[in-house]
C-alpha positions in Angstrom: 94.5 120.2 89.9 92.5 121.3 92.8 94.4 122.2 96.2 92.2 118.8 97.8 93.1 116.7 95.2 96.8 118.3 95.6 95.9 117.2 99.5 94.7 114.1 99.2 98.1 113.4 96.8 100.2 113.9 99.5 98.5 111.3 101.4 98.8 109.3 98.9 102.5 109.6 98.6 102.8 109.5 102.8 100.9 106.2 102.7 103.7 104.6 100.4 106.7 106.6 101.6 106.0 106.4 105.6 108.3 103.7 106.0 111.3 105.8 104.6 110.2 108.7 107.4 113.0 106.9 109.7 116.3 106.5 108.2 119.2 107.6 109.4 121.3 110.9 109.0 124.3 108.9 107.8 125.1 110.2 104.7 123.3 113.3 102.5 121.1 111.3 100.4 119.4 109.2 103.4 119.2 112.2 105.4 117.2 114.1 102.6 115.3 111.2 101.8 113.8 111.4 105.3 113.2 114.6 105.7 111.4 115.2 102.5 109.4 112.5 103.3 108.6 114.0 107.0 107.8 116.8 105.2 104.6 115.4 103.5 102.8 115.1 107.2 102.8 118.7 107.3 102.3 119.7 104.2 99.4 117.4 103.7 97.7 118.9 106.6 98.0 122.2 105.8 96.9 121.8 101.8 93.9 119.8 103.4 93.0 123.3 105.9 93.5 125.5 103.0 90.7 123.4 100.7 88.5 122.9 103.7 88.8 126.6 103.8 88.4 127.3 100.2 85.4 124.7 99.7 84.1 126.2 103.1 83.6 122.6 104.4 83.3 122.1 107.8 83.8 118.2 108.3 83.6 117.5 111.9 85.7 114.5 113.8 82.5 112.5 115.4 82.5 114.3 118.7 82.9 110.8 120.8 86.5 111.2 119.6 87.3 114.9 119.0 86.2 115.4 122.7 88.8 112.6 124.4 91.8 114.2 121.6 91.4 117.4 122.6 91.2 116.9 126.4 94.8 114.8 126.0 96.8 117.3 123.7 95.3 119.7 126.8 97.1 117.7 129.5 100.3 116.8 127.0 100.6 120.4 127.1 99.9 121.3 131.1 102.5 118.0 131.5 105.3 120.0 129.2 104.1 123.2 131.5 104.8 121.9 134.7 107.6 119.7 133.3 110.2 119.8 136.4 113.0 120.2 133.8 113.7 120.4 130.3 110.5 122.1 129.5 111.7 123.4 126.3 112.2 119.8 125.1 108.8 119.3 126.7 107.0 121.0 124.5 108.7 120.7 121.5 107.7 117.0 121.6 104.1 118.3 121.5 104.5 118.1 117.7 103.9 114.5 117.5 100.9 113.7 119.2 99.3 117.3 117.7 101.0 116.1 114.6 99.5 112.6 114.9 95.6 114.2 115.7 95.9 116.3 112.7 97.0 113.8 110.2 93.8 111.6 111.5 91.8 114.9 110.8 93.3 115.3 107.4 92.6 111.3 106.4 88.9 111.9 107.7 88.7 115.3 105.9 90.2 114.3 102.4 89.1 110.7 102.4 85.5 111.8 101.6 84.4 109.1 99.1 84.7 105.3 98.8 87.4 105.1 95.7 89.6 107.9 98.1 89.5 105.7 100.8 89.7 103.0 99.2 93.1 104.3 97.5 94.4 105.2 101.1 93.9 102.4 102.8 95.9 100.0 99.7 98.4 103.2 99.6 99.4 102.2 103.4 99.4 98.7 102.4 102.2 99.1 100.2 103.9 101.3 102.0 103.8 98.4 104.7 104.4 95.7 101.9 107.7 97.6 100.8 108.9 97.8 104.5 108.6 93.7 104.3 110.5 93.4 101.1 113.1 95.5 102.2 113.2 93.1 105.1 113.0 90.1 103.0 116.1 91.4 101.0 118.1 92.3 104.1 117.5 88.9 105.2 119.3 87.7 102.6 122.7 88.4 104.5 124.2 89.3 100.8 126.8 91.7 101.6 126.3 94.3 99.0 122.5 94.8 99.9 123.7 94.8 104.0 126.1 97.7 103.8 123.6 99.3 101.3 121.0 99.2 104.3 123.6 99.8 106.3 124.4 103.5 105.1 120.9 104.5 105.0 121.2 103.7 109.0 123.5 106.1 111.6 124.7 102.4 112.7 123.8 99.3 114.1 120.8 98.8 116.2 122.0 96.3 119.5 119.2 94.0 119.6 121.1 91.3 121.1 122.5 88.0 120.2 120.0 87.3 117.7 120.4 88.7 113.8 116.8 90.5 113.3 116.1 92.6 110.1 114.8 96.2 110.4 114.6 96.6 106.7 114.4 101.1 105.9 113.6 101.5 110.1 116.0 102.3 112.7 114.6 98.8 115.1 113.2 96.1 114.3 111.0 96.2 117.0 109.2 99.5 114.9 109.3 97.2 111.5 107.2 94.6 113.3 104.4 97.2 114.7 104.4 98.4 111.1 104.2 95.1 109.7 101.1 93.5 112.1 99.6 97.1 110.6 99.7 96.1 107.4 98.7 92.5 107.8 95.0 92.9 108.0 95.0 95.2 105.5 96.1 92.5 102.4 93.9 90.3 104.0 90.9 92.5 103.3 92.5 93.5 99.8 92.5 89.8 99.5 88.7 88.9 100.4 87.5 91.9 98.1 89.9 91.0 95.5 87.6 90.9 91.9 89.6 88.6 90.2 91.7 85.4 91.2 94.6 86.2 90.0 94.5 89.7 91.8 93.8 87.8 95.0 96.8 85.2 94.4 99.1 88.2 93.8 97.7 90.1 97.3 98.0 86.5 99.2 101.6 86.4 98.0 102.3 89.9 99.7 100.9 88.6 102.5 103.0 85.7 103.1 105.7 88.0 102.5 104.8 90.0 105.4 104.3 87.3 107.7 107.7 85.8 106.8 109.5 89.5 107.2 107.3 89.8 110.5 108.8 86.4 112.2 112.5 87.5 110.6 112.1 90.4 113.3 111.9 88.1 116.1 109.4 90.2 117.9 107.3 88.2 120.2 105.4 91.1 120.4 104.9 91.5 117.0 103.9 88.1 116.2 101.6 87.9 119.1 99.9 91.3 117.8 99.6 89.5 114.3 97.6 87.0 116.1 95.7 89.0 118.0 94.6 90.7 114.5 94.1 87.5 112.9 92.1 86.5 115.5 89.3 89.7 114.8 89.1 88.8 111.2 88.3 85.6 112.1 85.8 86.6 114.3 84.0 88.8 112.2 84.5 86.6 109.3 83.4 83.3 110.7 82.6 80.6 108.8 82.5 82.5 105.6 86.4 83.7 105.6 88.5 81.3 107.6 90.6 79.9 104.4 93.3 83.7 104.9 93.5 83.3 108.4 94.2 80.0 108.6 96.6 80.0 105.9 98.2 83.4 107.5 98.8 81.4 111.2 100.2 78.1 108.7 103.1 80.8 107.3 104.1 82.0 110.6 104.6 78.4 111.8 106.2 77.4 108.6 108.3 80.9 109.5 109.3 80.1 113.0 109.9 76.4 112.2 112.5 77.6 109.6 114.0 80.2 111.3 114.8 78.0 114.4 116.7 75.6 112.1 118.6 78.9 110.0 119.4 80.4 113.5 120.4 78.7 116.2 119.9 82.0 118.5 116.1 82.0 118.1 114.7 79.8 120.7 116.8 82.4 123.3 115.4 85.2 121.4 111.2 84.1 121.7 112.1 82.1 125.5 113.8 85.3 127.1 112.1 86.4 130.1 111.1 90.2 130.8 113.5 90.4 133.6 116.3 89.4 132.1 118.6 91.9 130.8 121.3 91.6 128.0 125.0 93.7 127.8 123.7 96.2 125.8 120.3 97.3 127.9 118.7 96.3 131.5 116.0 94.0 132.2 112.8 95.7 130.6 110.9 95.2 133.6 113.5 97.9 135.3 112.4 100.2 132.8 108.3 99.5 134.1 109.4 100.2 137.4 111.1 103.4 136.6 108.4 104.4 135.4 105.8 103.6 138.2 109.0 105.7 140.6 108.5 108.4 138.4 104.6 108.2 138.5 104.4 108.1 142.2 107.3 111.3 142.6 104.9 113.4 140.0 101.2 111.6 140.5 99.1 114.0 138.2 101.5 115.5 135.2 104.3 113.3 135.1 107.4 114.1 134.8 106.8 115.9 131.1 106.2 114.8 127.9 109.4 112.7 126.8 111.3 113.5 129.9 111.1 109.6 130.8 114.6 109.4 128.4 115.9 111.9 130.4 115.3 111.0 134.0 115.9 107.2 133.5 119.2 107.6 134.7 118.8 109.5 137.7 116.1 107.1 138.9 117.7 104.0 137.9 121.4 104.6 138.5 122.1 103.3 135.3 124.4 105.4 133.3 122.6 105.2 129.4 122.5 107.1 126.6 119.0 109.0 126.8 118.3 108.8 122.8 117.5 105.5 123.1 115.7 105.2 126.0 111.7 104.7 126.9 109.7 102.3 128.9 109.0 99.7 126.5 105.4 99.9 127.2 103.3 102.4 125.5 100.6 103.0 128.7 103.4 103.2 131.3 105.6 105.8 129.5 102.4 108.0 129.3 101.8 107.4 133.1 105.5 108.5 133.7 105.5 111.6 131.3 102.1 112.5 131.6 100.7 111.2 135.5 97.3 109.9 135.7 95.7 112.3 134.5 97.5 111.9 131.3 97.2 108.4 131.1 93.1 108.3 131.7 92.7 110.8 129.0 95.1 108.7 126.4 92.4 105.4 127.9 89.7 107.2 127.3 91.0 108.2 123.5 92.0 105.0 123.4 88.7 103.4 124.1 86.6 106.0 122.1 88.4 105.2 118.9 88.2 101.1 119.2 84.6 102.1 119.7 83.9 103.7 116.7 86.0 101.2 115.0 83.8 98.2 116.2 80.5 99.9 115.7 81.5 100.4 112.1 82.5 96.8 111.8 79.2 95.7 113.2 76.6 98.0 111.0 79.2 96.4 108.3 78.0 93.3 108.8 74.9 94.1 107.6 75.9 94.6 103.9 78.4 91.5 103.3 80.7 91.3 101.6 81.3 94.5 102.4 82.9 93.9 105.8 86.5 93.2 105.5 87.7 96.5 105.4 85.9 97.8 108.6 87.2 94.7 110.5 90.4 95.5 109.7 90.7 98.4 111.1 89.4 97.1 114.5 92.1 93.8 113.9 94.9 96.8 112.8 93.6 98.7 116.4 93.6 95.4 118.0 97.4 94.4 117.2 98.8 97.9 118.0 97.0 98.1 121.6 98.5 94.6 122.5 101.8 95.0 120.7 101.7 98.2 123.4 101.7 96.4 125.9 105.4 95.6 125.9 106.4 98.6 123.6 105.7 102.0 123.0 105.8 103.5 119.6 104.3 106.7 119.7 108.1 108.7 119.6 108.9 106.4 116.5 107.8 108.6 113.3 106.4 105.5 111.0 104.9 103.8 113.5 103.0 106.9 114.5 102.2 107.8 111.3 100.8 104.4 110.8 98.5 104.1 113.9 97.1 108.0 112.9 96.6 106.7 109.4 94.4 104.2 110.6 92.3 106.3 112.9 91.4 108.5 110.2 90.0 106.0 108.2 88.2 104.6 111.5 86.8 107.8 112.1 85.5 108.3 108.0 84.4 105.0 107.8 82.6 105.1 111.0 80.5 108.8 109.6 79.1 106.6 106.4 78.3 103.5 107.9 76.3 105.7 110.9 74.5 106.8 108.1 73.9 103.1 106.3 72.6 102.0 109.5 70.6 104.9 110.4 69.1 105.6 106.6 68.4 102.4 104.1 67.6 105.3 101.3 71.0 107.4 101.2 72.1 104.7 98.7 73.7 101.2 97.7 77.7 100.0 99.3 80.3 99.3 97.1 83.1 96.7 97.5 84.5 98.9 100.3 81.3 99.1 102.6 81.2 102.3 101.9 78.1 104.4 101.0 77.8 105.5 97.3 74.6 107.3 96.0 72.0 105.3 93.6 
C-alpha cells in the first residue's frame, strides 16, 4: 500500500467516524474513542504531505481560494497576537481553522480521480447517516439505549424544556448542522443511483435524516434543510423535483407528529430570539455582546476564542465560559477577530460559494451529471444560513464537516474548469467528473 492510498484511507475512515470526534470524556472508552478518531485529521494530513512529497506533486488550491485562506489564518493569527488577554489560549485555538484549511487541502490533494471522490463524498454521507440513526435510536426514549448515550456524554446538554436528541454529539444544535450536511448528499446518491432498489434503500436514509433532523428541534436546522432543498431544486428543475418534494412531505409529516408526541414543540419552533430560558440569556444578548466587544477592539477583536472568556465581563452575567459563544457564526468572528477578520472570513466565504456554483453550472452541461456539484453549493448553502443564528466553527464535527465539503468544492471545481474549457480531455462519468477516453 502506497503512503496516498494510506492517505486517502484515512479520509476515508474520518468521513464515517467524524461524527464520533465529539463525545464526551466520561468514561475511558468514550474518551479514547474520541481522540483516536481526532487523531485521523492530522494524521491524514500529514500522510497526504509526505506522498505529495514523495510523488513530487505539486497540486495547487485554485488561487481564487488559496489567496482569501491564507490572508484569514494571517489575521487569526495577528488577532491571537494582539489578543488583550489570554493569548496563549489565543493561539492555541489557531489549530482549528489551520486544521480546517489543511484538511480541505488534503481532500483536494488526495481526491484526484472521480471513483476517490466519489468514495469521499458517500463516506461523509454515512458518517452523517449514522449520526441520524443514532438519533433515531435515542429517540426512542428506551432506557437502556439513553443511559448508553448517556455515558458516552460528560452530562446533559440544557436545551430547555423541550426533549431534543443529540445522538454521538455533545448539542443537538451541532447534530442538526451535520444532518442538513448530509441531506443533499443522499439526495444526489439517490438521482445517480444505477439501480432502483439502490435508490429505494438511499431514499430510505434520507427520510431517516429528515425525521432525526426535525427530532432536534432546530429551527435553524430545518430552515437550512430548506434552504438546500431549495438549490437542488433549482438546479434540477423540472427534471428532478419527485426527492425534493418528497424530502419537504417528511419534514411536514415530521413536525406534524412531533407536535402531537410532544406537547413542548410548538414553544420550542415559536420562541422568540429575545427571550431567554433558566439555563442561558436571550440569544440576542449574546449578538450584542458581541457588537460591544467589536466596537471596544474595532480591527483584531478581542482574540481568537476570547468571546467565551470576556462574555461575562461585558455582560454581567456570571456563566460558565466552556459553553459560551455568540450563536452566530459572522458575529463571533467580528468579536474575536474585528473587521478586518470578519471581511477576510466574507471574502473566503464568498470565494468558495463561487467556485462551488461555477462548478454546478459547467455541470449542467453534461446531465445527468449534475447532482453532485449542486450539492455541494445546497450543502454551502444550508451551513451559511444555519450560521446565521449559530456558529459552529469551535464544534470539531461540524468543522470537520464544512472543510470536508470545501475540499471537494475546490477538486470538483479544477475538473469541471477543465470540461468547460477543453471538450477533448475526455468523457464524464456518473459523478461529473472528467475521466479520460
Amino acid at each position: 500500500m502506497t503512503i496516498e492510498r494510506l492517505a486517502f484511507g484515512c479520509l476515508i475512515v474520518l468521513g464515517l467516524t467524524f461524527g464520533l470526534g465529539d463525545l464526551g470524556q466520561a468514561n475511558p472508552f468514550s474518551a479514547t474513542l474520541r481522540e483516536t478518531v481526532r487523531a485521523l485529521l492530522p494524521l491524514s494530513v500529514a500522510l497526504a504531505l509526505v506522498a505529495m512529497v514523495i510523488a513530487r506533486r505539486r497540486d495547487h488550491v485554485p488561487h481564487a481560494v488559496a489567496l482569501p485562506a491564507g490572508v484569514w489564518l494571517i489575521l487569526l493569527a495577528a488577532s491571537a497576537a494582539w489578543a488583550p488577554v489570554n493569548r496563549a489560549d489565543a493561539f492555541a485555538a489557531l489549530s482549528r481553522p489551520v486544521g480546517g484549511v489543511l484538511l480541505g487541502w488534503a481532500v483536494f490533494a488526495l481526491a484526484t480521480t472521480p471513483a476517490r471522490w466519489r468514495a469521499l463524498a458517500r463516506a461523509f454521507t454515512l458518517g452523517g447517516l449514522f449520526v441520524a440513526l443514532v438519533g433515531l435510536v435515542e429517540a426512542s426514549g428506551l432506557s437502556q439505549i439513553t443511559s448508553g448515550l448517556a455515558a458516552l456524554h460528560d452530562g446533559a446538554t440544557p436545551v430547555g424544556d423541550v426533549p431534543r436528541i443529540a445522538a454521538t454529539l455533545s448539542h443537538p444544535n451541532v447534530a442538526a448542522i451535520v444532518l442538513e450536511l448530509t441531506l443533499p448528499f443522499l439526495i444526489a446518491w439517490a438521482w445517480t443511483a444505477s439501480s432502483p432498489r439502490g435508490r429505494t434503500v438511499v431514499i430510505v436514509a434520507a427520510a431517516c435524516v429528515l425525521v432525526a433532523l426535525v427530532l432536534t428541534f432546530s429551527r435553524a436546522g430545518i430552515i437550512g434543510a430548506l434552504v438546500g432543498l431549495a438549490v437542488l431544486f433549482a438546479f434540477g428543475g423540472q427534471r428532478r423535483v419527485l426527492l425534493p418534494l418528497l424530502a419537504l412531505t417528511v419534514i411536514g409529516a415530521a413536525l406534524a407528529w412531533a407536535a402531537v408526541a410532544d406537547p413542548g414543540l410548538d414553544r420550542r419552533l415559536a420562541a422568540g430570539l429575545d427571550e431567554s430560558s433558566p439555563v442561558q440569556p436571550a440569544r440576542t444578548q449574546f449578538w450584542w455582546v458581541a457588537l460591544e466587544m467589536q466596537r471596544d477592539h474595532p480591527w483584531l477583536g478581542v482574540g481568537l476564542d476570547n468571546y467565551r472568556w470576556q462574555f461575562a465581563s461585558y455582560s454581567g452575567i456570571a456563566s460558565n465560559n466552556l459553553g459560551i459563544h455568540a450563536h452566530n457564526q459572522y458575529l463571533e468572528a467580528l468579536a474575536d477577530s474585528g473587521l478586518l477578520g470578519l471581511v477576510a472570513f466574507a471574502w473566503l466565504l464568498g470565494a468558495l460559494v463561487r467556485h462551488a456554483w461555477q462548478a454546478a453550472l459547467v455541470s449542467r452541461l453534461a446531465p445527468p451529471d449534475w447532482p453532485w456539484r449542486a450539492t455541494v453549493v445546497a450543502a454551502l448553502a444550508s451551513w451559511l444560513v444555519h450560521a446565521l443564528v449559530d456558529d459552529f466553527e469551535r464544534f470539531w464535527p461540524a468543522s470537520v464537516a464544512f472543510w470536508l465539503i470545501c475540499g471537494l468544492s475546490w477538486r470538483v471545481f479544477e475538473t469541471q474548469t477543465a470540461l468547460g474549457g477543453q471538450q477533448t480531455l475526455g468523457r464524464v462519468d456518473s459523478t461529473g467528473l472528467v475521466v479520460s477516453g
